[in-house]
C-alpha positions in Angstrom: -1.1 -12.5 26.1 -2.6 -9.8 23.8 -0.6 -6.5 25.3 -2.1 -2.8 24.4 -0.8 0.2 25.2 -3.2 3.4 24.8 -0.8 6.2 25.6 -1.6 9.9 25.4 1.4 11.9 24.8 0.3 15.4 23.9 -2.6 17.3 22.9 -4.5 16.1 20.3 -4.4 18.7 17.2 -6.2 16.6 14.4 -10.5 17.2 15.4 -10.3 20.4 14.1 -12.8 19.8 11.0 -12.7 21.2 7.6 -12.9 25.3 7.8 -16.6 26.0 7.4 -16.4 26.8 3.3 -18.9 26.3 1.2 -18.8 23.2 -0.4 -17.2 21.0 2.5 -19.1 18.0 3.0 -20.1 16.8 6.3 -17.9 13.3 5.3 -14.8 15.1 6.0 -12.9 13.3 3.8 -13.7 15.2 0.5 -14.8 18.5 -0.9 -17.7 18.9 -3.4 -17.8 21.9 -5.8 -20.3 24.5 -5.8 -20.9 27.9 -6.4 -19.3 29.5 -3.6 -16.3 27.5 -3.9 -13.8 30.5 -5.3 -13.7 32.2 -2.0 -10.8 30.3 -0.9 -7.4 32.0 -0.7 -5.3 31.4 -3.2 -2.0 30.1 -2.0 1.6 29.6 -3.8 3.6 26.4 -3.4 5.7 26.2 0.0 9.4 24.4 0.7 10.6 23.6 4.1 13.6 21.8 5.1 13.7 20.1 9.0 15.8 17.6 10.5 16.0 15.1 13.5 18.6 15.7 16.7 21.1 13.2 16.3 20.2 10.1 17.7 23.3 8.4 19.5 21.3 4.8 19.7 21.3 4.5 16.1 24.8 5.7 15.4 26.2 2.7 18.1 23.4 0.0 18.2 24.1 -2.4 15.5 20.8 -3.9 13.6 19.3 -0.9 14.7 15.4 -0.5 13.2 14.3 2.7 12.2 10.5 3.7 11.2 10.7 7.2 9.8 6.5 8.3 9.8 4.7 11.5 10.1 1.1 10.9 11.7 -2.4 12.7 12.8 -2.4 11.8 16.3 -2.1 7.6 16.0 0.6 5.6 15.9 0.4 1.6 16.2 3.4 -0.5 16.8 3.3 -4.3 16.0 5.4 -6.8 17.0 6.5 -10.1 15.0 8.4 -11.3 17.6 9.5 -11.8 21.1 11.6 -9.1 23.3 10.9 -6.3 21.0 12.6 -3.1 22.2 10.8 0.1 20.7 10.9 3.9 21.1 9.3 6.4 19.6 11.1 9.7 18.9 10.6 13.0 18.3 12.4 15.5 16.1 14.3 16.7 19.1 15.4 13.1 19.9 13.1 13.0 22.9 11.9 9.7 24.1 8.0 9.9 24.1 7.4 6.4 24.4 9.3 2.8 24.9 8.2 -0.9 26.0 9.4 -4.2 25.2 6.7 -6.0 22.8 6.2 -9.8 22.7 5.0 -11.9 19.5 1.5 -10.9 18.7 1.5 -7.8 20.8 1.2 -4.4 20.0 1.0 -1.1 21.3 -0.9 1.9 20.6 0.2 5.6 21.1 -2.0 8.6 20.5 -2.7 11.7 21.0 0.1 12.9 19.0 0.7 16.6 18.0 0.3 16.2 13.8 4.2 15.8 12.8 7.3 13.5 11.6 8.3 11.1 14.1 10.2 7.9 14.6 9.8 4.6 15.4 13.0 2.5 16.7 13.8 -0.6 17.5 16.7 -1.7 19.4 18.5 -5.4 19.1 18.6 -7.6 15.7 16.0 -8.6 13.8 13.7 -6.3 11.8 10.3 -7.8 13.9 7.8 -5.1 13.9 5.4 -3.0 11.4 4.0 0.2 12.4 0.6 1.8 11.1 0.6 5.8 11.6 -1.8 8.3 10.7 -5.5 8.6 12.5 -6.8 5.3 12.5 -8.4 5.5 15.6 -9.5 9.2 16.1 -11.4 10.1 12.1 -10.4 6.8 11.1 -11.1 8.0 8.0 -8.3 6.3 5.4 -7.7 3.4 3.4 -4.5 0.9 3.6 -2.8 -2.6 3.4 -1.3 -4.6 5.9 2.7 -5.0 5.4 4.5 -7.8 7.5 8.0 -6.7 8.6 9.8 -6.4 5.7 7.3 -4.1 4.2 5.7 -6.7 2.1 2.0 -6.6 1.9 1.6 -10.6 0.9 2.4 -12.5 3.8 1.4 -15.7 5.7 1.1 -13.3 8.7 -0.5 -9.4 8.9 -1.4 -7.4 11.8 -4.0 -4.3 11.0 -6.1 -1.6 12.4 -10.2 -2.7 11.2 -12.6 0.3 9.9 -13.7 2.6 12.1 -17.5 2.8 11.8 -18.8 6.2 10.1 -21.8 7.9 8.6 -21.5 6.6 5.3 -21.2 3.3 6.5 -19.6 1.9 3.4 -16.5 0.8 5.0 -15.3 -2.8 5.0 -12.0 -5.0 5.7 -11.0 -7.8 3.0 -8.7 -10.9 2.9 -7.1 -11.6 -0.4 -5.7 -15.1 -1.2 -3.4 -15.9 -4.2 -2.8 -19.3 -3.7 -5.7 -22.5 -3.5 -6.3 -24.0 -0.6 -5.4 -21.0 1.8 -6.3 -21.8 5.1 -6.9 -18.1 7.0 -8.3 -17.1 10.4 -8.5 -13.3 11.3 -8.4 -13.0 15.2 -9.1 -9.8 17.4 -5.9 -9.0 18.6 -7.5 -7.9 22.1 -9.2 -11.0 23.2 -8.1 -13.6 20.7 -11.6 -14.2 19.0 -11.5 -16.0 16.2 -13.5 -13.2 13.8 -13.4 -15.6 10.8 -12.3 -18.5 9.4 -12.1 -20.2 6.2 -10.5 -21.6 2.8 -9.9 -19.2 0.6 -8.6 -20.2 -3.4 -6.8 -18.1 -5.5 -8.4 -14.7 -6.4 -10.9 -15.5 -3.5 -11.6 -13.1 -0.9 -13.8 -12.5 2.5 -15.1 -9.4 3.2 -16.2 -8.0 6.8 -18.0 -5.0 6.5 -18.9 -5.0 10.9 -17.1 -1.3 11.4 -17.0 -0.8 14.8 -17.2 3.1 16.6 -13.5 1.6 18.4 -11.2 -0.1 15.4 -10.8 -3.3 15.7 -7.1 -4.6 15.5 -6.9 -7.9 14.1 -4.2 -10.8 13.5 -4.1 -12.4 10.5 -2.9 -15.9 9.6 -2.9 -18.2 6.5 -1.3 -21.3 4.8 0.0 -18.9 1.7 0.4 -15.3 1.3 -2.7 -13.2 1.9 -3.1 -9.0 1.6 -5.2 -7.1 3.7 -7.5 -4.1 3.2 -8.8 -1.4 5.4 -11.5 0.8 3.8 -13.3 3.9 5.4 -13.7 6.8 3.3 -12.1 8.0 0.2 -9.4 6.1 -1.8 -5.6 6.6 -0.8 -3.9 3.3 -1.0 -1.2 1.6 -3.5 -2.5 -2.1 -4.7 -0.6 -4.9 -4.4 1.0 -7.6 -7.1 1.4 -10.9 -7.2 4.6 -10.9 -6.2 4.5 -9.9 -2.6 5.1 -5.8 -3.4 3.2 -2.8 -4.6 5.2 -2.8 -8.1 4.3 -5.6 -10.4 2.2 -6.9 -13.6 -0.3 -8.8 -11.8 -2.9 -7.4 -9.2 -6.1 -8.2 -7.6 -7.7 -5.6 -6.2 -11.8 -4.2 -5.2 -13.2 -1.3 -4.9 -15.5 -0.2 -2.3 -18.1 2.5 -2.6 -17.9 5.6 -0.6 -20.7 7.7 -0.9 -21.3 9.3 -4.4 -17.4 10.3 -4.4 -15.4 8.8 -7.5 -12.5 6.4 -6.4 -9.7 6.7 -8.4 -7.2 4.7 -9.6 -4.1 5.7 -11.6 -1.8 3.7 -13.6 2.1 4.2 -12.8 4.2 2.7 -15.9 7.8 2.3 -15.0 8.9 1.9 -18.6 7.9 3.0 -21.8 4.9 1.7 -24.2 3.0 -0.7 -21.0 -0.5 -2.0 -21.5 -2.5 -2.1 -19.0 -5.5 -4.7 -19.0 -8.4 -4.7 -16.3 -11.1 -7.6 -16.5 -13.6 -9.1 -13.7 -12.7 -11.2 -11.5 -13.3 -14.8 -12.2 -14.8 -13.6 -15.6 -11.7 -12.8 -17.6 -13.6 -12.8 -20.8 -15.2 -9.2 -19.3 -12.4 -7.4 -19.8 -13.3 -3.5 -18.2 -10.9 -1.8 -19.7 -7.3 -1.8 -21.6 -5.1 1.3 -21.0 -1.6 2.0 -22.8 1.1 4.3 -21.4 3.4 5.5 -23.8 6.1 7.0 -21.7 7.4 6.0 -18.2 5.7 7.9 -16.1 2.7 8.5 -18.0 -0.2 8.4 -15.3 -3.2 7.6 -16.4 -6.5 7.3 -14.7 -7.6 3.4 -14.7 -10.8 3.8 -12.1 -12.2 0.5 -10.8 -15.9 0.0 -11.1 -17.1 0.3 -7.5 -18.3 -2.6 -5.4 -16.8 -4.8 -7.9 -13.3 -7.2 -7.6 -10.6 -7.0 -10.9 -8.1 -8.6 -12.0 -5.3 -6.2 -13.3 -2.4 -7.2 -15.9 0.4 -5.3 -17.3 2.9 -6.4 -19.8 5.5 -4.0 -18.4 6.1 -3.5 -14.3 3.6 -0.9 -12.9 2.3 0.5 -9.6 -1.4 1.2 -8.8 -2.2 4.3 -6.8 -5.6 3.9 -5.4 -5.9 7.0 -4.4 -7.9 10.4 -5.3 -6.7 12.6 -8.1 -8.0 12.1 -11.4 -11.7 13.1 -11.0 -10.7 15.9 -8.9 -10.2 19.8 -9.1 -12.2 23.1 -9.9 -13.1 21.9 -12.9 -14.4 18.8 -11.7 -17.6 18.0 -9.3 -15.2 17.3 -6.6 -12.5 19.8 -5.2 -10.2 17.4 -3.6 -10.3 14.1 -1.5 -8.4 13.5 1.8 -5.7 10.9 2.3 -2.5 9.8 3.3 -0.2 7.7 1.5 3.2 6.4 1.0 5.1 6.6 -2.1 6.1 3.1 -3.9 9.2 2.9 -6.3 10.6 0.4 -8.8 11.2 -1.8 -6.3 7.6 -1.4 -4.5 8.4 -1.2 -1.1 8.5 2.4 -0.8 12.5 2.6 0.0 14.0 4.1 -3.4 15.8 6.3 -5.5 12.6 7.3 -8.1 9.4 8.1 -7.6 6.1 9.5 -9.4 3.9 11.2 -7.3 0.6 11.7 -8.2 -0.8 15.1 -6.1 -3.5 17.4 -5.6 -4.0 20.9 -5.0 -4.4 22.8 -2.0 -7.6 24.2 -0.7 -7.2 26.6 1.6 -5.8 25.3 5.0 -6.5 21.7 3.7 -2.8 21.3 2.0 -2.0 19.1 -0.1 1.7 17.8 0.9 4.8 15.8 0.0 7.1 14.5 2.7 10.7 13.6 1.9 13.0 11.3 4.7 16.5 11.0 3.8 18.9 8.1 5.5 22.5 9.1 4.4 24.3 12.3 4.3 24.9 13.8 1.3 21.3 12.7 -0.7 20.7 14.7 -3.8 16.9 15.8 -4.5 15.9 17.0 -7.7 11.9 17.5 -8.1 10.1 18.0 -10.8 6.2 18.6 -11.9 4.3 17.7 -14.8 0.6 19.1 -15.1 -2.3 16.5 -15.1 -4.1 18.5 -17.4 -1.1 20.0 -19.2 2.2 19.6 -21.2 6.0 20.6 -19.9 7.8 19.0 -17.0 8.6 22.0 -14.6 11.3 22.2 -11.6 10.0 22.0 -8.2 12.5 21.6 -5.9 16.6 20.5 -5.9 18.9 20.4 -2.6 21.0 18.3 -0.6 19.5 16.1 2.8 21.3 14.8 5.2 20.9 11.7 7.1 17.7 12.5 9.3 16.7 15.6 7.3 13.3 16.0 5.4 11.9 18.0 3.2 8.5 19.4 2.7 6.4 20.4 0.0 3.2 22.4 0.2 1.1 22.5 -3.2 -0.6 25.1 -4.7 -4.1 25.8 -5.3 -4.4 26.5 -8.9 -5.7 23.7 -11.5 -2.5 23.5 -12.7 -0.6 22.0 -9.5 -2.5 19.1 -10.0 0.5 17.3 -11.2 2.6 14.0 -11.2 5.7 15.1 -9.5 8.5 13.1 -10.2 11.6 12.7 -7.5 15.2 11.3 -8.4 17.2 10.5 -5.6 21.0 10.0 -5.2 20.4 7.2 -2.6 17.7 5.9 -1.1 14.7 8.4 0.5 11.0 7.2 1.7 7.8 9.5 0.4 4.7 9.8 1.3 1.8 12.4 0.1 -1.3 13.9 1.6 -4.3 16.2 1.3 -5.5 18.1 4.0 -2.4 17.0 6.3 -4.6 16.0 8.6 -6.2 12.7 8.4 -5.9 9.5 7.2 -3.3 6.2 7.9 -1.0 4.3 6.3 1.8 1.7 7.1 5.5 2.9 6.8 8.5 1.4 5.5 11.4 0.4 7.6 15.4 0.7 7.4 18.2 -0.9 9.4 21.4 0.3 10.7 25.0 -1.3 11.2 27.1 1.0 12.7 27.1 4.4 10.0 25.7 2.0 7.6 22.6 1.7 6.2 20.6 -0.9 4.4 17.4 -0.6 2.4 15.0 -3.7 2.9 14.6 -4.6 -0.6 18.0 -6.1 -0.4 17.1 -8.5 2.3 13.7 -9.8 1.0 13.0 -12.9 -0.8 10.1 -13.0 -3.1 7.5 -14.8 -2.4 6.5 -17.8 -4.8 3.0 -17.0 -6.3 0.7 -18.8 -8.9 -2.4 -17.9 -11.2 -4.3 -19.5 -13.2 -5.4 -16.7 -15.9 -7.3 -19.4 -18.1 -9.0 -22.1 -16.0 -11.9 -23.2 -18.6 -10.8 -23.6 -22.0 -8.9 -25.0 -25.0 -5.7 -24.3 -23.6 -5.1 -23.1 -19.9 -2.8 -20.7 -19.1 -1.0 -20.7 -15.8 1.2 -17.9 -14.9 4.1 -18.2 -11.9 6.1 -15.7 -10.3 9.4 -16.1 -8.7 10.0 -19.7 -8.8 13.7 -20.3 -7.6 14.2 -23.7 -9.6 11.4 -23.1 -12.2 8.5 -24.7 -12.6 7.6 -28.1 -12.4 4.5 -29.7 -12.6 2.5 -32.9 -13.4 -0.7 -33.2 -14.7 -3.1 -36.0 -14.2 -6.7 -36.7 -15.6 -10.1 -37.4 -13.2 -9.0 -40.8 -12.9 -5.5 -39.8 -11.0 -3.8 -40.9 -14.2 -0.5 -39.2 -14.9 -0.9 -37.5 -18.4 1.6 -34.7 -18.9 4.8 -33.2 -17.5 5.5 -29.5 -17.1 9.0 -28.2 -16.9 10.2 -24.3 -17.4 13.8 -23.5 -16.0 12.8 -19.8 -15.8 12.2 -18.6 -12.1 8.9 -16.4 -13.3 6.7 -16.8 -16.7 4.0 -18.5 -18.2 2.3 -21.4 -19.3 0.4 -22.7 -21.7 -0.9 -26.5 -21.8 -3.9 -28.7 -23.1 -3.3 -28.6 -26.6 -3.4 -32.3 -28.3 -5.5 -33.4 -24.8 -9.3 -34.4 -24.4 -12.1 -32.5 -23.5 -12.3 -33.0 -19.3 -10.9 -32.4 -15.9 -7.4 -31.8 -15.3 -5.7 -31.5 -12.1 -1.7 -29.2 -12.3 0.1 -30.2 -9.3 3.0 -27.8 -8.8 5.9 -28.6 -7.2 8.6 -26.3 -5.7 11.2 -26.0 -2.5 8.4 -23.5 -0.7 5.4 -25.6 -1.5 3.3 -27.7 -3.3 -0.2 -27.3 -4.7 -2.6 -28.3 -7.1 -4.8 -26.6 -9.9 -7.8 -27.9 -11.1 -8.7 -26.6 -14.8 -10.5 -27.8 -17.6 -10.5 -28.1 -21.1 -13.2 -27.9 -23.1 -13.8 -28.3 -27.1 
């Protein structure tokens, strides 16, 4: 039984479009420059401090799930499993919603006054994901699917589809990072099967059917897949290889949106990282090579659009899909609308550090940071560093307690387009937005035992991943991620002979085999506790 809940709980305040200034486009998703676009009111940077009524259920209810969001009228509540408790909650601590989900249900809420909200789940396990934002009234964002433990590889993903739009350049996308990945994408509604198929490693399917009501699908596969929504301008993080959004290997495509750029930025978390970008089953067309000298030098690392890329970093980094680079007075384009959560080192979004990447205010479309604390007593120090300048400048220090957030309205001069960068004493989820008052993203999740509380990356096991980087060659070059006993491998010729053994103790690293062997076909079958697979390469002279 496929269970959906369409619950109006309040008065819509997000169809209010852009305020009628020149240079708004009829997308509403970005603003283009022209000549009449210094008529807005300048505005100074903003601070505000709230906080959530205390919530007895999670002070007594051990394991305890909290979703800490702030949405645009949609809010979208999955379940992983059976007997599923959930609330929603206001800042006040009223109730504005509960039922009890089953596997492969989910309900939707909308209607929403814009604000910060949470999502709770009562009982153990951690068995639900939630998608907040607008994705069903603009449904104008971009995101990935996360399973429920905030990873956005998984064997199983529930998601919100496109919503069909004037552009009509939006599109949903399976990615596979394993061979012979067996995936079927079902409508969550009436259990149509919308596609399925074998996907290989660095394969993908795209549906580009938007509907005028979003589909919500339910995604299934042999080996860890990601998911992509796409309709309108970037705001997204990419995910690695190894089942998070901070890594050194990615896949990722870029859709075309109109004739908007789609940014990309690079987010180094250590010093002197190179960044490498080639095609897509071409690796010898590599796009472009990028080094940050400093962590938490951003640079802009734009995708080619309509086009699919392989990314590769020597040193972990996070991707930020999202608009900022190409935008500002002294670019074509003002500012693009989004919503997005932060990622941090760990690249679930649940962290102590974060760079930010943000754009300027225009007008009443503000550009905003949102800060959820967990644990009384959290120091916040924020600070700003220019995109187009030097200096590192003080935004913002204080003191949250558990259920308190804080919120940050940019400027509207060139120079608060910035990276701001936030140090946490314990751990605090982020998210960012301009216009603050469309787009969706997924949210990360925190459990409670007792006054305790627990930050997922502690309870999540990587997922095993393998890529071939060199397929056809001299030498082949495998690369494997998160292998709990190592690697281990045979190789065998066409014939099914046994011709080589490969053994690495470490748990991630890479390969390199074929020299001293024949010109031919190879077959690498890779053994491990999780699963076992097999890559065909080949050598050449």
């Amino acid at each position: 039984m496929i269970k959906k809940t369409l619950l109006s709980v309040g008065i819509i305040l997000l169809a209010a479009a852009v305020p009628a200034i020149a240079g708004t486009s009829g997308n509403l998703d970005y603003m283009k420059l022209d000549t009449g676009w210094e008529i807005y009111e300048d505005i100074g940077a903003t601070h505000a401090v709230g906080s959530f009524a205390p919530m007895a259920l999670m002070e007594d209810e051990k394991d305890s799930f909290s979703i800490y969001l702030n949405t645009y009228g949609d809010v979208v509540v999955f379940s992983f499993e059976d007997d599923n408790y959930c609330e929603l909650v206001d800042t006040s601590g009223t109730i504005l919603w509960s039922d009890i989900l089953g596997k492969d249900e989910y309900s939707h809420i909308s209607d929403l006054p814009v604000g910060i909200y949470s999502v709770v789940k009562i009982g153990s396990g951690k068995g639900i994901s939630v998608l907040s934002g607008d994705p069903f009234a603009k449904g104008l964002g971009c995101w990935y699917a996360v399973n429920q433990y905030n990873q956005p590889l998984s064997t199983k993903l529930y998601t919100v589809g496109p919503k069909a739009s004037s552009s009509g350049d939006e599109l949903f996308a399976v990615f596979s990072y394993e061979d012979n990945n067996h995936v079927i994408v079902r409508n969550m509604d009436t259990e149509e099967v919308i596609w399925e198929g074998d996907l290989d490693s660095s394969e993908y399917n795209i549906d580009i059917q938007a509907t005028k009501i979003p589909q919500v699908y339910d995604i299934e596969a042999s080996y860890p897949v990601s998911v992509m929504t796409v309709c309108g301008v970037n705001g997204m993080y990419i995910p690695a290889f190894n089942g998070t959004f901070t890594g050194k290997n990615f896949m990722a495509y870029q859709h075309e949106w109109s004739v908007v750029p789609q940014d990309c930025q690079v987010i180094p978390w250590e010093d002197n990282t190179t960044v490498t970008m080639t095609e897509m089953g071409n690796p010898a067309n590599v796009i472009k090579t990028e080094t940050c000298n400093e962590k938490g030098d951003v640079k802009m690392f734009n995708i080619p659009v309509n086009t699919a890329v392989h990314i590769h970093s020597d040193k972990d980094i996070s991707l930020s899909q999202t608009e900022w680079w190409s935008f500002g007075p002294d670019k074509p384009y003002l500012c693009g609308y989004y919503m997005v959560r932060g990622i941090d080192p760990d690249g679930l979004g649940l962290g102590k550090e974060f760079y930010l990447p943000i754009e300027m205010s225009y007008g009443e479309s503000f550009s905003r940071l949102h800060v959820v604390a967990f644990s009384d007593s959290t120091d916040i120090a924020i600070t700003r560093t220019p995109r187009d300048g030097v200096g590192i400048n003080p935004v913002w220090e204080g003191t949250l307690n558990k259920g308190e957030y804080y919120q940050y309205t940019n400027g509207s001069d060139n120079e608060d387009i910035a990276v701001l960068h936030l140090v946490a004493s314990k751990d605090v989820i982020t998210s960012l937005s301009c216009n603050d008052l469309q787009g969706s993203d997924f949210f990360p999740g925190w459990v409670r035992y007792g006054q305790s509380t627990i930050s997922e990356p502690n309870l999540i096991t990587p997922v095993p991943v393998t890529e071939l980087i060199t397929r056809i060659g001299r030498q082949v070059v495998l690369k494997y991620l998160h292998m709990s006993d190592g690697l281990h491998a045979d190789v065998f010729d066409a014939s099914g002979r046994k011709v080589s053994e490969i053994h690495s103790p470490e748990q991630s690293g890479e390969i390199v085999w074929g020299q001293g062997y024949g010109p031919g076909v190879y077959f690498i079958r890779i053994e491990s506790d999780i699963q076992g697979l097999t890559r065909k390469v080949v050598l050449i002279r």
